[in-house]
DRENPA-3360 file (N, C-alpha, C; in nm, 2 decimals, always signed):
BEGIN
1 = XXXXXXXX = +1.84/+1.63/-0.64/+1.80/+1.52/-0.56/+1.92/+1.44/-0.51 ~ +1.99/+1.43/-0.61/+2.17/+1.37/-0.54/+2.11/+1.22/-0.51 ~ +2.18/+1.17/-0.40/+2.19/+1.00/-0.36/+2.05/+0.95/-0.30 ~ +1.95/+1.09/-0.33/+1.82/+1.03/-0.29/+1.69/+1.03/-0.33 ~ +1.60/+0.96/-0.23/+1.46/+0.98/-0.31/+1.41/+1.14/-0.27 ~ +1.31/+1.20/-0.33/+1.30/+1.37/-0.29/+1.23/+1.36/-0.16 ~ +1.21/+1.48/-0.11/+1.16/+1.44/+0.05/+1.00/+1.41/+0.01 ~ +0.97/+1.48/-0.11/+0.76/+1.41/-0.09/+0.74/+1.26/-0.12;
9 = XXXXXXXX = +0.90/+1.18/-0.20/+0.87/+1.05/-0.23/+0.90/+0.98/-0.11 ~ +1.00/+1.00/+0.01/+0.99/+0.94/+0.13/+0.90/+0.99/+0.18 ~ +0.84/+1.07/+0.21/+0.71/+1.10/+0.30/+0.59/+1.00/+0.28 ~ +0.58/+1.00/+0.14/+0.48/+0.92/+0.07/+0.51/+0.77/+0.09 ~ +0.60/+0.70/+0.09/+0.64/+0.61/+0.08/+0.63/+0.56/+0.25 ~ +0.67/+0.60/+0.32/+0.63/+0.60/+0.47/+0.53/+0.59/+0.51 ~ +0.45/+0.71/+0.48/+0.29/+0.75/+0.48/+0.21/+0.66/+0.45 ~ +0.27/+0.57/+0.33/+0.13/+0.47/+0.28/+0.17/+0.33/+0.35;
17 = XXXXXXXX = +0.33/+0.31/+0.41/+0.36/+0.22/+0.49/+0.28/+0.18/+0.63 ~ +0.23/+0.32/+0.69/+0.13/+0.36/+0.85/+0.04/+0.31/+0.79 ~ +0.00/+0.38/+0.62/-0.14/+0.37/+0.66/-0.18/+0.18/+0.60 ~ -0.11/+0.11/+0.54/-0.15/-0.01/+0.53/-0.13/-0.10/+0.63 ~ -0.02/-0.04/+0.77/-0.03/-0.12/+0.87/-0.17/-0.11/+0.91 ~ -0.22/+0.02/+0.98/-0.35/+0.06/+1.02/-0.45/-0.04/+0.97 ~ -0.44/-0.02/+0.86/-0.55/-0.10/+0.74/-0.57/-0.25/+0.74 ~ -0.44/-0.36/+0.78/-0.44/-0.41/+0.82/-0.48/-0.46/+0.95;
25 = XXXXXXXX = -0.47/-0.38/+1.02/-0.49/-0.38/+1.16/-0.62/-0.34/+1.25 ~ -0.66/-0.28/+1.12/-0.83/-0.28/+1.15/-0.93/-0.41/+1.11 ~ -0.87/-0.50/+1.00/-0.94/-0.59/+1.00/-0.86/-0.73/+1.07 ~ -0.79/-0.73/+1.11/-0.69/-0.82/+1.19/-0.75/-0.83/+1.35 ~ -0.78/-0.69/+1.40/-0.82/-0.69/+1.51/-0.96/-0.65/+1.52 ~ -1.06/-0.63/+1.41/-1.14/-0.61/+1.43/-1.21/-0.73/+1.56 ~ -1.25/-0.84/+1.51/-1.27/-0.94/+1.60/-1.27/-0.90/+1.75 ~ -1.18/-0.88/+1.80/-1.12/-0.85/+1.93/-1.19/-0.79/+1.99;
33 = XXXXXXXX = -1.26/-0.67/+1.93/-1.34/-0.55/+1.95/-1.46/-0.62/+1.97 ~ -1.60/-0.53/+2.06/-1.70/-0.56/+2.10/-1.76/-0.52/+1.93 ~ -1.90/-0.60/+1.95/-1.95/-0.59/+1.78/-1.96/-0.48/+1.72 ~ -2.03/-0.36/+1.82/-2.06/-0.22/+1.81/-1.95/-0.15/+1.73 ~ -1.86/-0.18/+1.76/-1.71/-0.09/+1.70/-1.69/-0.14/+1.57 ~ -1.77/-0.24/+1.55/-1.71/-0.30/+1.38/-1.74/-0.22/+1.29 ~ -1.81/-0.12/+1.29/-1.82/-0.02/+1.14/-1.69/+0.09/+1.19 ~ -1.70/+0.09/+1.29/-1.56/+0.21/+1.32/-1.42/+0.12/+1.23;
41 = XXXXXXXX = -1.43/+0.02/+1.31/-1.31/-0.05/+1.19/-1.31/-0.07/+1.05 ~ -1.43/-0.11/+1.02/-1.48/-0.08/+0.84/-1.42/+0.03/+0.80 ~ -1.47/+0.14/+0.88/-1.44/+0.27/+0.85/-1.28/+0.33/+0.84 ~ -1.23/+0.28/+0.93/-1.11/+0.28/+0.95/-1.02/+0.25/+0.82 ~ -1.04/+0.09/+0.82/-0.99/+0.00/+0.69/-1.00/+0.07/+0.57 ~ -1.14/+0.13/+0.52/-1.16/+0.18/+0.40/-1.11/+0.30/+0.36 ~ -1.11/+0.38/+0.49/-1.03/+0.55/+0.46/-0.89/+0.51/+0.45 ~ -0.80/+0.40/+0.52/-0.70/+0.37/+0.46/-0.64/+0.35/+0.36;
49 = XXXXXXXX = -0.76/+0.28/+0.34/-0.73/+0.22/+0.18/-0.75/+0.29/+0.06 ~ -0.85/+0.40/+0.11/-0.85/+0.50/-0.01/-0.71/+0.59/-0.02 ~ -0.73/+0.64/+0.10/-0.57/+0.69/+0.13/-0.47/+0.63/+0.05 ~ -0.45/+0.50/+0.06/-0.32/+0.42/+0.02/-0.33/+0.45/-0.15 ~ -0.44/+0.41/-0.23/-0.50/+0.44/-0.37/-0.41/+0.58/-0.43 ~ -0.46/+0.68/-0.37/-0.42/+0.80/-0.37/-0.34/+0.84/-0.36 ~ -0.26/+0.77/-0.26/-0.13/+0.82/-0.25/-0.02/+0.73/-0.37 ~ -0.08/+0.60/-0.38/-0.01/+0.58/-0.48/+0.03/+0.61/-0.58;
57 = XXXXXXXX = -0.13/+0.62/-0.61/-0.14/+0.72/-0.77/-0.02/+0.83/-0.76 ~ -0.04/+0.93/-0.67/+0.08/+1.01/-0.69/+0.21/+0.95/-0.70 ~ +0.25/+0.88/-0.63/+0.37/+0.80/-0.63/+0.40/+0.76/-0.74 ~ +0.37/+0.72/-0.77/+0.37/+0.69/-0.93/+0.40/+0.79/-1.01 ~ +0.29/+0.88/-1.02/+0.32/+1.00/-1.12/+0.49/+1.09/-1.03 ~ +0.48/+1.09/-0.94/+0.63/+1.14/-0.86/+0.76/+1.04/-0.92 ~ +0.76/+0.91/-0.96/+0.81/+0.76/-0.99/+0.86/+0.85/-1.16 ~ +0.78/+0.88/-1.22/+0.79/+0.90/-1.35/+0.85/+1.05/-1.35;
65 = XXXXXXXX = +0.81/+1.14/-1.25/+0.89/+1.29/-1.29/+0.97/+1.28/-1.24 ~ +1.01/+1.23/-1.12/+1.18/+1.24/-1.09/+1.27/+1.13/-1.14 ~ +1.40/+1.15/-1.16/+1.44/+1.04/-1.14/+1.48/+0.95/-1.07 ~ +1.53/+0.79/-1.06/+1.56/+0.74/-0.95/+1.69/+0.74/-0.91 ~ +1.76/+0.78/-0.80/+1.88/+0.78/-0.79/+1.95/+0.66/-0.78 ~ +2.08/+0.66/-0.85/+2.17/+0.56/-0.82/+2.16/+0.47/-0.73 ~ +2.20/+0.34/-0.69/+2.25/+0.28/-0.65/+2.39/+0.25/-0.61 ~ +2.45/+0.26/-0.51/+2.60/+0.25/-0.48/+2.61/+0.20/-0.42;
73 = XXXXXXXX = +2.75/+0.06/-0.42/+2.76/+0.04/-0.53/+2.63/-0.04/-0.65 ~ +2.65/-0.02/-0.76/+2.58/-0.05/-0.87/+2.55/-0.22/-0.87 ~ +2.44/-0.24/-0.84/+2.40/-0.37/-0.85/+2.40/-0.47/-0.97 ~ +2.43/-0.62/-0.98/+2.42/-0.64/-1.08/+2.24/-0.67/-1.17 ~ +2.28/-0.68/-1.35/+2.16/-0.64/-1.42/+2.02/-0.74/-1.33 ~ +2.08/-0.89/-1.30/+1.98/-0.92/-1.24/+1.90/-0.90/-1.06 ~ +1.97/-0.84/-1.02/+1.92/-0.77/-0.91/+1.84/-0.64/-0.94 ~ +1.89/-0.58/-1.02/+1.80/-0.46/-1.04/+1.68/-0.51/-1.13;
81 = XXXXXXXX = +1.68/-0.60/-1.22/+1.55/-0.62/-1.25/+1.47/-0.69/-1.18 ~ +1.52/-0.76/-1.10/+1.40/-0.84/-0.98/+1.37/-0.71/-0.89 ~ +1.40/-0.58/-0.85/+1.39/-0.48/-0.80/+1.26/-0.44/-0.87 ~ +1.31/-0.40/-1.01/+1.18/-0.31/-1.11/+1.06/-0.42/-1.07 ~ +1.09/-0.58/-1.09/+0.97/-0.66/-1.10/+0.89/-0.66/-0.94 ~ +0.99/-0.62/-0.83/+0.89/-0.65/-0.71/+0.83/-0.49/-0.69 ~ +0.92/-0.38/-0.75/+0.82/-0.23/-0.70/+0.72/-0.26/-0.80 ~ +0.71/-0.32/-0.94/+0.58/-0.33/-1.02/+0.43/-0.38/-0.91;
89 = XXXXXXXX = +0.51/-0.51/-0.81/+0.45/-0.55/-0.79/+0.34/-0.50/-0.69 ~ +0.47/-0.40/-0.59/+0.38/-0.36/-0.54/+0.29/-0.23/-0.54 ~ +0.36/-0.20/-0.69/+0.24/-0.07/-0.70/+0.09/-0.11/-0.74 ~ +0.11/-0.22/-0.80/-0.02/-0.32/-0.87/-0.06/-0.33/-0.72 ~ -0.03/-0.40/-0.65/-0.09/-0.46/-0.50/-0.15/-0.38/-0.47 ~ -0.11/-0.21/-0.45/-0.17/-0.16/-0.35/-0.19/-0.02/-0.45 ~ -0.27/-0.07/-0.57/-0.37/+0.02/-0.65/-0.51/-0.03/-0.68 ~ -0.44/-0.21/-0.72/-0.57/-0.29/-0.76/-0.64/-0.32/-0.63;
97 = XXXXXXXX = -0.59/-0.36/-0.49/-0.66/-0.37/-0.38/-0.74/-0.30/-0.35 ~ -0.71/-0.15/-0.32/-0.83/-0.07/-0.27/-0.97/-0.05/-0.37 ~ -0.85/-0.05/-0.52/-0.98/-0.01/-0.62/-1.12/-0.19/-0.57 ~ -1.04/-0.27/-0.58/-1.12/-0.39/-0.57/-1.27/-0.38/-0.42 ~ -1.15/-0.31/-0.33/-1.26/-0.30/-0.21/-1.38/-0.19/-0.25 ~ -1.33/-0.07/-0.32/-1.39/-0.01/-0.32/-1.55/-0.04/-0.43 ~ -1.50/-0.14/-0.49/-1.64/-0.21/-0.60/-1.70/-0.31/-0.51 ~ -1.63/-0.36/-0.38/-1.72/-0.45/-0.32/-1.78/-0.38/-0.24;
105 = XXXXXXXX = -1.74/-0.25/-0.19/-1.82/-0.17/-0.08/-1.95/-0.11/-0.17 ~ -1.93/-0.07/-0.27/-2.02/+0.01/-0.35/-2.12/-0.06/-0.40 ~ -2.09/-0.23/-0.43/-2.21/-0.31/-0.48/-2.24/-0.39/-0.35 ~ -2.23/-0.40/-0.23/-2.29/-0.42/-0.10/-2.43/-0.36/-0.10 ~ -2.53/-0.22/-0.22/-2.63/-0.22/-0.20/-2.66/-0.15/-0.10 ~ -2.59/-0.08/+0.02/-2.61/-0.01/+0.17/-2.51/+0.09/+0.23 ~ -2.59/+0.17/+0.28/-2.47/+0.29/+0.30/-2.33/+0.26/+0.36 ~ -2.19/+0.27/+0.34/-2.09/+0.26/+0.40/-2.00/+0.39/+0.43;
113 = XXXXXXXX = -1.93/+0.43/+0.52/-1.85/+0.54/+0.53/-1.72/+0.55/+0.50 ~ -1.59/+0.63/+0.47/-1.48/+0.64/+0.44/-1.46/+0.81/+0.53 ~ -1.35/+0.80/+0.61/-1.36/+0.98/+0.65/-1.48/+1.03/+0.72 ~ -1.56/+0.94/+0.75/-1.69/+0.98/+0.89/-1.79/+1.02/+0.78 ~ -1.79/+1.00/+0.62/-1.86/+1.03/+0.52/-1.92/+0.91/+0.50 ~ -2.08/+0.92/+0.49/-2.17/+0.86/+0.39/-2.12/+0.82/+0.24 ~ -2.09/+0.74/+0.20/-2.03/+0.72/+0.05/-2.13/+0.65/-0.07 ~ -2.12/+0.68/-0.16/-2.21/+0.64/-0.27/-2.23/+0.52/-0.28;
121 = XXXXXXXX = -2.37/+0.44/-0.34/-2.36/+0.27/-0.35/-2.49/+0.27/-0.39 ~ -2.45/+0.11/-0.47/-2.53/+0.05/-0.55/-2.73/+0.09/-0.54 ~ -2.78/+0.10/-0.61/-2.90/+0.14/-0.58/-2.99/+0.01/-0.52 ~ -2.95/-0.15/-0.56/-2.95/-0.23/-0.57/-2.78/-0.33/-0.56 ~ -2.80/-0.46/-0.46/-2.69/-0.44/-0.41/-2.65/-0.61/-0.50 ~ -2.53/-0.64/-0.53/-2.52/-0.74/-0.63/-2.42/-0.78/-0.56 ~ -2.49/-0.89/-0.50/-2.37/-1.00/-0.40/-2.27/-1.10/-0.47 ~ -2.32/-1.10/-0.63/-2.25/-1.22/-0.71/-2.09/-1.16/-0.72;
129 = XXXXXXXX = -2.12/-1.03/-0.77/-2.04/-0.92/-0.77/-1.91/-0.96/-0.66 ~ -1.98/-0.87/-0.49/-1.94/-0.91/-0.38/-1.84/-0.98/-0.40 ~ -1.95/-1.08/-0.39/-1.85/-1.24/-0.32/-1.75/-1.28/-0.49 ~ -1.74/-1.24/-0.54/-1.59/-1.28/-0.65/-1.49/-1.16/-0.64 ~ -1.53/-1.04/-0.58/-1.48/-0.91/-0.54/-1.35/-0.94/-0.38 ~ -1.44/-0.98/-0.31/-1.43/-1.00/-0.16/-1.29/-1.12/-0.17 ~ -1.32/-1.25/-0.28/-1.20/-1.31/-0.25/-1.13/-1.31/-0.34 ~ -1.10/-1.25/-0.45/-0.97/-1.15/-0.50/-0.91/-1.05/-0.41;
137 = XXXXXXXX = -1.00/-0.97/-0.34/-0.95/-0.88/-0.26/-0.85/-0.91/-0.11 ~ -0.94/-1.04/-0.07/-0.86/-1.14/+0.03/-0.73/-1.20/-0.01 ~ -0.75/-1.22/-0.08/-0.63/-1.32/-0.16/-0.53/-1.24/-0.19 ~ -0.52/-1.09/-0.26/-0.42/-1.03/-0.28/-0.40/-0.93/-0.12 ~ -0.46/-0.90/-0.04/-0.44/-0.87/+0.09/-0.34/-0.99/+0.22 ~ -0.34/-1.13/+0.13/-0.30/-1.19/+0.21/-0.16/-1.21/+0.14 ~ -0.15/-1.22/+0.01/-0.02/-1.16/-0.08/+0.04/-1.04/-0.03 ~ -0.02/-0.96/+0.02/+0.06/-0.82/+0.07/+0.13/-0.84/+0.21;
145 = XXXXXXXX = +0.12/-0.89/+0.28/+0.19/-0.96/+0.36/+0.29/-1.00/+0.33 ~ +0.32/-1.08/+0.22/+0.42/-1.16/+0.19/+0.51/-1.06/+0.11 ~ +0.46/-0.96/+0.04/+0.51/-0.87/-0.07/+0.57/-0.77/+0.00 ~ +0.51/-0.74/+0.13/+0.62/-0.63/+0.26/+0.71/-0.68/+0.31 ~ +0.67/-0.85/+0.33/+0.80/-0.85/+0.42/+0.93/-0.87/+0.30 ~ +0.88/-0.92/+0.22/+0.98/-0.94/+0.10/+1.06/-0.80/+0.06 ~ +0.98/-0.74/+0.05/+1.05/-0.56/+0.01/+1.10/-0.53/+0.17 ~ +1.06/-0.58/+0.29/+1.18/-0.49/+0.35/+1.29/-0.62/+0.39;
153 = XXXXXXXX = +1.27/-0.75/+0.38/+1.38/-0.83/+0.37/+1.52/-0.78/+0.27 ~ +1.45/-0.75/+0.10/+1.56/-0.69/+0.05/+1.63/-0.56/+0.04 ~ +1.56/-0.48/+0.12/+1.62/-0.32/+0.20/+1.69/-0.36/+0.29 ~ +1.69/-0.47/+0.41/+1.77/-0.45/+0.47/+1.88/-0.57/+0.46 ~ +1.85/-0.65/+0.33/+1.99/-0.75/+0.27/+2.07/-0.67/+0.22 ~ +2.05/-0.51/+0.13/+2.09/-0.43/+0.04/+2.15/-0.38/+0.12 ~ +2.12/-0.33/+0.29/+2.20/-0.24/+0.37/+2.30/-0.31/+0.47 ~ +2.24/-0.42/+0.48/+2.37/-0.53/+0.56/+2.44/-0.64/+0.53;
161 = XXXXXXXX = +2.39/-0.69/+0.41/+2.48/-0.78/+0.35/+2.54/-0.69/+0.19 ~ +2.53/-0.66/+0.13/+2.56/-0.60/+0.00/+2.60/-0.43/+0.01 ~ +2.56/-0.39/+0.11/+2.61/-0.27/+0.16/+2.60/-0.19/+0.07 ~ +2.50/-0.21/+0.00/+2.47/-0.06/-0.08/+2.39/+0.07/-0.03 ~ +2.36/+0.18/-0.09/+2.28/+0.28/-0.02/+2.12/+0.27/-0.10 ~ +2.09/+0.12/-0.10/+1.91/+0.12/-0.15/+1.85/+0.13/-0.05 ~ +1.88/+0.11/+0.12/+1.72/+0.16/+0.25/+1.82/+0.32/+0.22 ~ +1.93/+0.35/+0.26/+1.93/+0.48/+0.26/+1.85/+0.60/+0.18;
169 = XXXXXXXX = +1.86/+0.55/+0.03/+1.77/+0.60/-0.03/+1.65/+0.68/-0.02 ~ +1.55/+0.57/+0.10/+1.47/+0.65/+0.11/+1.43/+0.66/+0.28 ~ +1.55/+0.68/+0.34/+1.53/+0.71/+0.45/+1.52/+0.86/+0.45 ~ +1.45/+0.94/+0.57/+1.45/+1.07/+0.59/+1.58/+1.12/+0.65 ~ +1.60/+1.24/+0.59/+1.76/+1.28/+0.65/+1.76/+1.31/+0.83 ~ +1.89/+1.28/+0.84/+1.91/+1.30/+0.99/+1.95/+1.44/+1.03 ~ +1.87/+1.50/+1.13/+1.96/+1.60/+1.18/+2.09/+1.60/+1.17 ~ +2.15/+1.76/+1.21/+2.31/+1.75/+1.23/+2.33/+1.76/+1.35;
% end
């Protein structure tokens, strides 16, 4: 692996980057759109979000089999541990988020799709549920905002003020 992340952990890492712009961007702009289109955006939103889940999950399990490469130069102890504390944060963000949508879609009581698929749900639909579901779910969605720009603020403080190789890391290699 040498001075980097392996090529499936930048792919993945990118990959769930698109897909939580998308995700975002389906309920951001939902509005915009004539009414008709608003399950396409549900739909939209929610296959991302599963996506994002999933891909994490592996990330994670990839987080623990490989190792992480160095840092150059070597940051100090308290930089690298506000590092460990903000990737915690954002693996929590964007494991507990989807899982959270995915219990408010399923106790909504009524069919919803993911992937142009019909998905399973409550036989009976528990709005108490819902609505304590819905704004946890808002609330750390509106935290993820703040938690991206924060992680690529300190990527690109690491590559232009401190000049280490932490964005290189997991940049994809350049042709020759």
């Amino acid at each position: 692996m040498g001075n980097k992340y392996s090529g499936v952990q930048i792919v993945i890492h990118w990959l769930v980057f698109l897909l939580v712009v998308v995700a975002y961007c389906a309920m951001e702009f939902r509005g915009l759109a004539p009414r008709s289109a608003r399950l396409w955006f549900n739909m939209v939103h929610v296959s991302c979000g599963i996506s994002v889940l999933v891909l994490m999950l592996a990330r994670l399990l990839l987080r623990l089999k490989y190792k992480t490469p160095a840092i150059v130069p070597k940051p100090r102890p308290m930089m690298t541990g506000m590092a460990h504390l903000g990737h915690l944060v954002i693996y929590l963000l964007f494991i507990v988020l989807p899982i959270l949508g995915l219990v408010m879609m399923y106790n909504r009581g009524h069919p919803w799709m993911a992937f142009g698929v019909v998905m399973p749900y409550a036989a009976e639909a528990n709005f108490d549920v819902v609505d304590v579901v819905k704004d946890y779910h808002i609330l750390l969605a509106k935290l993820g905002y703040w938690v991206i720009g924060l992680h690529a603020l300190a990527a690109l403080l690491h590559h232009y003020f401190w000049k280490d190789n932490t964005l290189l890391r997991m940049m994809p290699k350049k042709r020759s």
